[in-house]
N, C-alpha and C positions, 0 to 999 in steps of 0.2 A: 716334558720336552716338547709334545705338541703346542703345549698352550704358548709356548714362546713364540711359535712359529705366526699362530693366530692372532698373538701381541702387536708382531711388529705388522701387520698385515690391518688390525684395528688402527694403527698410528699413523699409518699412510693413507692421507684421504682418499689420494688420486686412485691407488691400487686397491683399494676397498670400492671404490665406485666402478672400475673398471667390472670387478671382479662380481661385485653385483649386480650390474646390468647384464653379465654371462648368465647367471643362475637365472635371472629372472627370464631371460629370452627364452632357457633353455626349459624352465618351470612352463611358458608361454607354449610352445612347442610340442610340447604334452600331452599341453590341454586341446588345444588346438587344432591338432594334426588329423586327430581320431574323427574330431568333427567333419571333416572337408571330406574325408574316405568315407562315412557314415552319411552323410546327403547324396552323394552319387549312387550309390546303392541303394536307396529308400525310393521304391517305385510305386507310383498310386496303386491300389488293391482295386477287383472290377467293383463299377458301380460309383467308383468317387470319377467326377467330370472336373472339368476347369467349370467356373461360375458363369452361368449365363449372365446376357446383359441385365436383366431386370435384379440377378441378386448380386453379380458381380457391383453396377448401382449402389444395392443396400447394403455390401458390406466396405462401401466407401463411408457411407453415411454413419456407420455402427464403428467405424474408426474412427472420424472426425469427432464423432460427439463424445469417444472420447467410453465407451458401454464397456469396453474392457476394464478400467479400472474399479468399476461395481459386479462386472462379470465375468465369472474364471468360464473358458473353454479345453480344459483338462480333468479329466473322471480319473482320481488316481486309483489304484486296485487296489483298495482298500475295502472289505466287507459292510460296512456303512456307506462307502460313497457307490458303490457298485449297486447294491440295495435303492437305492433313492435315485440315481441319475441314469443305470443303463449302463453297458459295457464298461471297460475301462477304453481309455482313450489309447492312440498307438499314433508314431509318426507318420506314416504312412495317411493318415486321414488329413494330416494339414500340408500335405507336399505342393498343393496350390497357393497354399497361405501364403502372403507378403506382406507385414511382416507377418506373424501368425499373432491368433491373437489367445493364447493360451491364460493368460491372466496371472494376478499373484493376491487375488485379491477376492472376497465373498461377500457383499455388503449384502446382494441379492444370489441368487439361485447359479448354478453354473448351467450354462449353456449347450454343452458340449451335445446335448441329444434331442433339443426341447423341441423338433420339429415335427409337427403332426401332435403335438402334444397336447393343443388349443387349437380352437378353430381361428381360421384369420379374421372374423369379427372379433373373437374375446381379443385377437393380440392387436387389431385395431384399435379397441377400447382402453387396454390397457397403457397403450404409447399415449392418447388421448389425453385420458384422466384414471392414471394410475388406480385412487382409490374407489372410484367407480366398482372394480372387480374385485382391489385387494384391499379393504379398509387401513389394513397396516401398514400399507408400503411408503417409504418415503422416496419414490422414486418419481423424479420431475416427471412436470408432463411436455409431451415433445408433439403436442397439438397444431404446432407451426407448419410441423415437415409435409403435412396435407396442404401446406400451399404454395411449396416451391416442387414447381415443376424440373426432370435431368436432364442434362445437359448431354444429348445424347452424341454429339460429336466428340465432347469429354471423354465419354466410355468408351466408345469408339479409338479414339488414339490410346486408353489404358489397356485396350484387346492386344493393341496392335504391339503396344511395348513390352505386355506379359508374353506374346507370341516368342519376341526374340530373347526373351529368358529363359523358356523352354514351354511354354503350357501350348498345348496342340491345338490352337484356334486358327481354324480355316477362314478365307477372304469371306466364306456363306456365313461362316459364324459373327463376323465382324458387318458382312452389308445386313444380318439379320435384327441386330442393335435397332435400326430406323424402326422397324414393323414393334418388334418388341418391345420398348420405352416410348412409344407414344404416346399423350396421352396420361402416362403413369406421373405421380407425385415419388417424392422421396417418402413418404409413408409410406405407399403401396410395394416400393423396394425395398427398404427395410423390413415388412412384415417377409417378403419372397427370400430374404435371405435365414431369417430366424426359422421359418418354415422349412428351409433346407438343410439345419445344421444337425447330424448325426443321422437321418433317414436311412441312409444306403448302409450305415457305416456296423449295423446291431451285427450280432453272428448269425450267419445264412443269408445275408444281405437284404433282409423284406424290409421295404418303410413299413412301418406302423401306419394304421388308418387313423385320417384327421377325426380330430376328437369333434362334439358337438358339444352348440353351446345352448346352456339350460339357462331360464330365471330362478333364483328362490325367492321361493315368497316370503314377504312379506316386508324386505327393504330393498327390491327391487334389481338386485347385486348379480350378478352372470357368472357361472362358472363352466369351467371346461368337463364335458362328461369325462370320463377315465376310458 
């Protein structure tokens, strides 16, 4: 007797579309809802800051070129990825992110802690000339970004616009951009932003000490102490 009902309800275009854009708005609403109430309650945890100008910079640069799609910044709690990369990840550490840049993708290593992990020589070298450090890696080398200098009035109006989205940047923190990117290349900000990803974020909040970089001998390759 129902299926009669769902017969002539199949045969009616119009009342079948009506009636599907209902479920789906309402399927829409579901999903949805929980999200918008779940962002206003997700408060940075102490220790995580809005991005200075020098890696707020470098994580303009690590969006454009696009490092997300070779690079997850998400540690899921899984006992192997926990083991290898360091906590697991939690919202509250990307509540500055815009967009975030979590990834879906591993072609290389996930990000989410790598900061203090190498010294900023080896990650110098390895932006450089990849297999320089890592023989295996097929990851470009982005040798260029050491010669285009930031646009620091650029960053400057991105302080100002992340301000009125909510990130607590004071007029000092924005005239302090000038002092801070001087001078600096889009390599040098890019290395300040990788350098800052996960430090604060371990349990008990201590960065890790910057690793050193050693030669081995004997084809001359650099690696990061542990």
């Amino acid at each position: 007797m129902a299926y009669r009902h769902f017969e002539w309800i199949e045969k009616n275009a119009g009342l079948l579309g009506v009636l599907t854009a209902i479920m789906v708005s309402l399927g829409g609403l579901a999903e949805i809802t929980p999200l918008f109430m779940q962002a206003h309650a997700v408060k940075a945890p102490a220790g995580v800051k809005p991005y200075d100008p020098l890696r707020l910079a470098g994580r303009d640069v690590y969006v454009r070129e696009g490092c997300y799609l070779c690079h997850s910044q998400m540690i899921r709690s899984l006992r192997f990825e926990t083991q290898r990369y360091g906590h697991f990840s939690t919202a509250a550490e990307s509540v500055y992110d815009r967009p975030f840049q979590w990834g879906s993708k591993r072609t290389g290593p996930d990000l989410a802690r790598v900061g203090g992990k190498y010294s900023d020589q080896w990650q110098r070298m390895h932006l450089m000339d990849p297999r320089s450090v890592v023989p295996e890696s097929n990851m470009p080398s982005y040798a260029w970004l050491a010669r285009n200098t930031i646009d620091i009035h650029d960053i400057q109006a991105r302080m100002r616009v992340l301000r009125k989205l909510g990130d607590p940047y004071t007029d000092s923190d924005i005239d302090s951009a000038t002092t801070a990117l001087k001078g600096k290349t889009e390599l040098d900000a890019l290395i300040a932003y990788l350098q800052g990803l996960g430090i604060k974020n371990e349990p008990g909040g201590k960065a890790r000490p910057p690793a050193e970089t050693r030669v081995v001998s004997g084809n001359g390759r650099t690696e990061a102490t542990p």
